[in-house]
N, C-alpha and C positions, 0 to 999 in steps of 0.2 A: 393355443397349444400346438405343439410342433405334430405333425402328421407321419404318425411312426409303421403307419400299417405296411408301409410300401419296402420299408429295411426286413432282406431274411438274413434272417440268422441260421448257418449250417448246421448241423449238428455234429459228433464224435463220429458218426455212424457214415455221414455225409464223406468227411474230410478220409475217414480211412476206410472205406467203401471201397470196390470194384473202378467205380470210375477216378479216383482221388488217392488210390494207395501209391500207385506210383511212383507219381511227383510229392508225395508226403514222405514216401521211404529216401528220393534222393537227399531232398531239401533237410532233413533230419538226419539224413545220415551223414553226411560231409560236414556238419556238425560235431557228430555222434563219435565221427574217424581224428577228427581235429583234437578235443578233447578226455578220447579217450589213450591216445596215443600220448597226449604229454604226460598223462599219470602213470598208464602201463610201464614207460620206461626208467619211472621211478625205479618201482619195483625191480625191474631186470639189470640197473643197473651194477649191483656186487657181485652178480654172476658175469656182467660181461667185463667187469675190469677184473675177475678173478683171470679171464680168459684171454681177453690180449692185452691188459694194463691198463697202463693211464692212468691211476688213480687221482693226478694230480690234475687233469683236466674234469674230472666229476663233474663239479658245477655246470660247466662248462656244454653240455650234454644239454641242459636247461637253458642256460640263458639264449644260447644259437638259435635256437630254437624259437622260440619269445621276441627277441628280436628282430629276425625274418619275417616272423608274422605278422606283427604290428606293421613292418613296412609296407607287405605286399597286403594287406587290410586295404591301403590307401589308394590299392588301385583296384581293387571292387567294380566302382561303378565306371569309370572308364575304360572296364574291361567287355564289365557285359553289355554298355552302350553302343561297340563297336564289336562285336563278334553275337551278341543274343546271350540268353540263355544259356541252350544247348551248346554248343561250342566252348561260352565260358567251363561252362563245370566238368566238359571234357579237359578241356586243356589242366584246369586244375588236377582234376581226378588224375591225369595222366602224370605229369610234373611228383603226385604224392605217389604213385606207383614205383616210380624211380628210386624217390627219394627211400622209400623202406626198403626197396631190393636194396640199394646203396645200404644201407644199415645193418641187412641180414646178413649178406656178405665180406663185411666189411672186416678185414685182415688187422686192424691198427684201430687205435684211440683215433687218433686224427683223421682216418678215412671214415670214421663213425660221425664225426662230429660233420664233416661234408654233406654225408646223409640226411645229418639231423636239420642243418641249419636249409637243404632241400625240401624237406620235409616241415619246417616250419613255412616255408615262403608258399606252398603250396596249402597247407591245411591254413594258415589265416586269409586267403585268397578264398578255399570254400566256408569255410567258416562265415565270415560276411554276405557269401551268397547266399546262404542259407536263410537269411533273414530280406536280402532285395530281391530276390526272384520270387517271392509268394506273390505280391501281388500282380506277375505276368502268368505263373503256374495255375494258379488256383484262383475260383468267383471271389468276388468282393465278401459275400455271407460267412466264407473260410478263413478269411484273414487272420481273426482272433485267435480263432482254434488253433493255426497253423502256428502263428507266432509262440502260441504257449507250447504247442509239440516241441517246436524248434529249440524256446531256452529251455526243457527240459532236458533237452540230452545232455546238456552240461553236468546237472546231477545225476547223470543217468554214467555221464564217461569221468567222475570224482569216485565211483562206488564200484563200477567196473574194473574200469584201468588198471590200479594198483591190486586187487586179487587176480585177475586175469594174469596180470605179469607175475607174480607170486605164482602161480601157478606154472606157468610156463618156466619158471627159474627152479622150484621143486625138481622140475626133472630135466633139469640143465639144457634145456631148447631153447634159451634165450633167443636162439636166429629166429625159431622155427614163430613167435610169437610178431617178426615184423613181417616173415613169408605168410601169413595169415591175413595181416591187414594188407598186400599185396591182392590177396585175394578176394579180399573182401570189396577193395577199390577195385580190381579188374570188374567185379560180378556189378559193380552199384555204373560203373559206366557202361556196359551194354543195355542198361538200362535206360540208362540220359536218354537217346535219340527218341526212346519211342514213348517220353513222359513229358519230356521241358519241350516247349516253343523254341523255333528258330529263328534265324538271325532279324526275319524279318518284321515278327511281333516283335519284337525287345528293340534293335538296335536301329541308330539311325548315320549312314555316312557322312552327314555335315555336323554331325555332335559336336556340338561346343567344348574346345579341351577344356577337360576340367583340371584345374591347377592343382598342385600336392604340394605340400608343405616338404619339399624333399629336404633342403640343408636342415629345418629342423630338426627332423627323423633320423636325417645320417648323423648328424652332433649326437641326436639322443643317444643311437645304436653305438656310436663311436664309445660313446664315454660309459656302456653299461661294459661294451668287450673289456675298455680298460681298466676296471674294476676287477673282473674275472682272470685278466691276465695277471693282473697282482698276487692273484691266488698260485702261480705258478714258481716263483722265481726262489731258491732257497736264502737269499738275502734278502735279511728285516729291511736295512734299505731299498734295495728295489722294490720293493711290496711298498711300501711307502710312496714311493716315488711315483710309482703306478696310480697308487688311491690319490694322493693331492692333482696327479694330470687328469684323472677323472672329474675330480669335483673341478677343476678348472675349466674342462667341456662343459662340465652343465653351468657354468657360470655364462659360457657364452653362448650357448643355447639358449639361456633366458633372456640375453644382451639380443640375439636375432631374432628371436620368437615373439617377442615384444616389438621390433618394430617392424618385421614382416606383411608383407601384404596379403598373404598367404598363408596363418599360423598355425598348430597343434594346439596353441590355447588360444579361448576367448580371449579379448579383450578387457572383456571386465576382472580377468584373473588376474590383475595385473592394477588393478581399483582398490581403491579405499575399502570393497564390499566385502564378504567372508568365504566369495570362491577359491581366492587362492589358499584359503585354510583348507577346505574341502577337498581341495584336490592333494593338498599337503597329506592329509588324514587317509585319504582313498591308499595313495602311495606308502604311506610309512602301514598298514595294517599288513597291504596286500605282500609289502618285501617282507614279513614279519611272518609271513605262513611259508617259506621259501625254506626254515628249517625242517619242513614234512621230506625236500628232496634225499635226506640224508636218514629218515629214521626206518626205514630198510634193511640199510646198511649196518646201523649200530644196533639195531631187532636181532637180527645175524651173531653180530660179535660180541655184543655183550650178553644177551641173555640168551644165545644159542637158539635162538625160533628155525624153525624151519621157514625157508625161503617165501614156500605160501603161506604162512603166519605173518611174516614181516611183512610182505604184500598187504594185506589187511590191516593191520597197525597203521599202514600209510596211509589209509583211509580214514581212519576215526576222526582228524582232524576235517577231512570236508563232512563227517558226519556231524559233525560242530556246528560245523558253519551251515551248512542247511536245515540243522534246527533252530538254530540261533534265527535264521531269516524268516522262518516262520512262524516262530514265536513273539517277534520282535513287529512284523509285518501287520498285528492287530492291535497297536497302539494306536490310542486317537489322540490323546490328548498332549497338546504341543512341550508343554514343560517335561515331560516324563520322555518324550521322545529325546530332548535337548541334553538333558540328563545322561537318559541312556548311550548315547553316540560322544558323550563327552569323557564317560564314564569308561568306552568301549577298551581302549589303550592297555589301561589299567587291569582290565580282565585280561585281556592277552598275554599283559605282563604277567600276571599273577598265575597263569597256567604254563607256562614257559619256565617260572622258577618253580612251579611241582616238577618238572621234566626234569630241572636239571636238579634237583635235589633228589629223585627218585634212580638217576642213572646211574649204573652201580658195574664195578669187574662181574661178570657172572654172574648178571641177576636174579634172583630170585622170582618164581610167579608172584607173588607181593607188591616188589618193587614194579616189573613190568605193568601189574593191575593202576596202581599211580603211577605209572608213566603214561597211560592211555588215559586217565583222567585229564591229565596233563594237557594232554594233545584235545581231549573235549571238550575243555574249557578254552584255551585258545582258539578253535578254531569258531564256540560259541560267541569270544570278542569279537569277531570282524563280522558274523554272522546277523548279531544284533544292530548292528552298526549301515553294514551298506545300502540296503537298500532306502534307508533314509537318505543319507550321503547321499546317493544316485540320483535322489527324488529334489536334493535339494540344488544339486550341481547345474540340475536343468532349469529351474526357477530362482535362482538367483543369482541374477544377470541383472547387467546396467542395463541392456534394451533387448526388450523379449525376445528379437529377431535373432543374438545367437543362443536362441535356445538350443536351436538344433545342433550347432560346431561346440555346445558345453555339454552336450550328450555325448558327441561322438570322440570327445575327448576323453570320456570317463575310460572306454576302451583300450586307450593307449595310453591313459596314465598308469592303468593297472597291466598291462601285458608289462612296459616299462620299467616298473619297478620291479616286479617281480622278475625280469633281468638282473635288476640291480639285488635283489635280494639275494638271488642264487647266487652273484657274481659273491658279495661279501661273505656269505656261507661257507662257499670256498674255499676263499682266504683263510677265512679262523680256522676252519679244518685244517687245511694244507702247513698251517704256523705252529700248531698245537698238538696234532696229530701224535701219539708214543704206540699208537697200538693198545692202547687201551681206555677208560670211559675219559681221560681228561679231554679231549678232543669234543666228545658232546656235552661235556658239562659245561665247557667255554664256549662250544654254538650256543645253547638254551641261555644262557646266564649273559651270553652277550647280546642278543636278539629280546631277549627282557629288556634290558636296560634301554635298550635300543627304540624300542615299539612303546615305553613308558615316557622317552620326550614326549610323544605322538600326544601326551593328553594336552599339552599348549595348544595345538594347532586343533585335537578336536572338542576344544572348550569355545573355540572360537570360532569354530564353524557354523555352529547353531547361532550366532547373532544373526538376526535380520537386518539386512543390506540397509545403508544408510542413502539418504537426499529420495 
């Protein structure tokens, strides 16, 4: 029997203790900042296009954002291998300081969006660290704990962000809500030097470059902007034209990706196996929840909520999905797992058309109560659904060894798409749009139909890998 006496294990008290709160509060909070900032802006965003426009850029606020970060994700570990720890998460911390003063002052849609796409390249930069620097921060015993602190704040900045920013739009400070996370980064970075290791524990000056899938990443990012820019142009033709040079980039994305030396996807995505279903499934769920960017806005206008009301609506939907995951996360048995994730699609569809059958001119509390149903049950499909995906993305592979680059792909399929989600959100908005509910009844009704292909690819995910 294996000799377990010698493994400690920290406890809660250990990790957020006197000696450990710390580097607990950075590592979690450049998380906490990343995550709770793409929701919050949901929320703020009706008051800030009541305030300098744009409306036609909306989506646009999203994807930038999304995109930047999955890039700069990719330089993580190349970052902290040559500057440490310490340093790393300053320079990040500093870079998102920027990026939301940029935002809170920002005079124009398009100088917002500079912000924003600032602000993405820096918060997916700490975001990642958030998870590689525990084990330079903190004893091996901590590790667990820290890691579970860390994906917490994700549901912790799904539940926040979007009342937070309802909140702050209530009483028309939309600026006043990105001069706050200015603040909140100033206050977590005088904190860095005297919590994180320096250059010297972490990095090393002969580090071997570590190669980045860059042409894949720039294709990807290329062709989610030209999605989004289709959202812009008042001609059905150019919107058109824009969506087929999109999917034309991802045509050769997958033509480079595949024979790169250096890819975004395994290899076995690309096999006879049922990763490339999986990942197919990851992406079409994740762009599938991309219509939460926009139900704020129509909280607002069609049913008259107050701004922190709408804020909160924005939410329901990750309240879905976080119970879905935990409800779904104590399934043992393998058929009923296969089922359910095959199944997954089809609920998302199925609460996508409550939304759009419940959206009404001038809603009534009624209608609103099933439109939040709506949004509970959709966000419950992808909820049940991923963390299986996740679990299976990693194990089923042609050779165990890229387990690891089919984990770290799950990341940037879903930042990804849900680029490409917000990009098409957009569009339907921006083409359908009269000023009243037609506009969300064609997002809901078209993102049904849309996330209901999705049950092909996840009926087929759950086969085990063949040879």
């Amino acid at each position: 029997m294996a000799d377990t006496s010698r493994v400690s294990v920290g406890t809660w008290r250990d990790l957020l203790g006197p000696t450990h709160l710390g580097a607990s509060t950075v590592l979690a909070g450049g998380v906490l900042l990343y995550a709770t900032n793409e929701f919050l802006t949901i929320s703020l965003m009706p008051s800030a296009v009541a305030d300098i426009g744009g409306q036609r850029f909306y989506a646009w606020v999203t994807t930038v954002y999304l995109v930047a970060s999955v890039i700069a994700a990719t330089l993580v570990h190349p970052l902290l291998m040559r500057l440490g720890a310490r340093w790393a998460y300053l320079s990040g911390l500093s870079v998102f300081a920027v990026g939301s003063l940029g935002c809170a002052l920002a005079p124009t849609m398009e100088l917002l969006l500079v912000g924003r796409t600032v602000q993405g390249a820096a918060g997916g930069l700490l975001a990642g660290l958030g998870y590689a620097v525990i084990n330079t921060a903190l004893p091996s015993g901590l590790w667990t704990r820290a890691s579970a602190l860390v994906s917490a704040m994700w549901g912790v900045g799904t539940l926040v962000g979007p009342s937070a920013g309802g909140l702050f739009a209530q009483f028309g400070s939309w600026r006043w809500a990105f001069g706050v996370l200015v603040a909140l980064t100033v206050a977590m970075a005088v904190l860095v030097p005297f919590v994180l290791p320096g250059r010297s524990a972490t990095a090393r000056i002969d580090a071997p470059r570590l190669r980045i899938p860059l042409w894949s990443l720039l294709l990807l990012g290329a062709a989610a902007l030209l999605v989004s820019t289709a959202g812009i142009p008042h001609d059905v033709r150019a919107t058109a034209a824009l969506l087929a040079a999109g999917a034309a980039v991802v045509a050769v994305f997958v033509f480079v990706d595949r024979r790169a030396a250096v890819a975004v996807l395994p290899p076995s995505t690309f096999g006879a196996g049922p990763l490339k279903w999986i990942y197919a499934t990851l992406g079409l769920l994740m762009a599938a929840t991309m219509v939460d960017m926009y139900v704020p806005l129509f909280g607002q206008r069609l049913a008259g909520m107050a701004p922190v009301v709408a804020g909160f609506f924005g939410a329901v939907l990750s309240v879905g999905w976080t119970g879905g995951e935990i409800s779904s996360a104590s399934l043992r048995r393998t058929q009923v797992i296969t089922r359910t994730v095959g199944a997954a699609p089809l609920v998302m569809a199925a609460g996508l058309t409550v939304g759009m059958v419940s959206l009404r001119d001038e809603m009534s509390p009624g209608w609103a109560a099933l439109w939040a149903l709506g949004l509970l049950v959709t966000g419950t499909g992808i909820g049940v659904a991923w963390p299986h995906l996740s679990a299976w993305a990693m194990s089923r592979v042609d050779d165990p060894a890229e387990g690891p680059a089919a984990a770290a792909a799950i990341n940037t399929v879903q930042l990804i798409c849900g680029a490409f989600g917000a990009g098409l959100a957009g569009v339907v908005v921006n083409l359908t749009d009269a000023g009243d509910a037609t506009a969300a009844r064609c997002l809901f009704a078209g993102f049904a139909g849309f996330v209901a292909v999705g049950v092909i690819a996840s009926t087929r995910s759950g086969r085990a890998p063949t040879g």
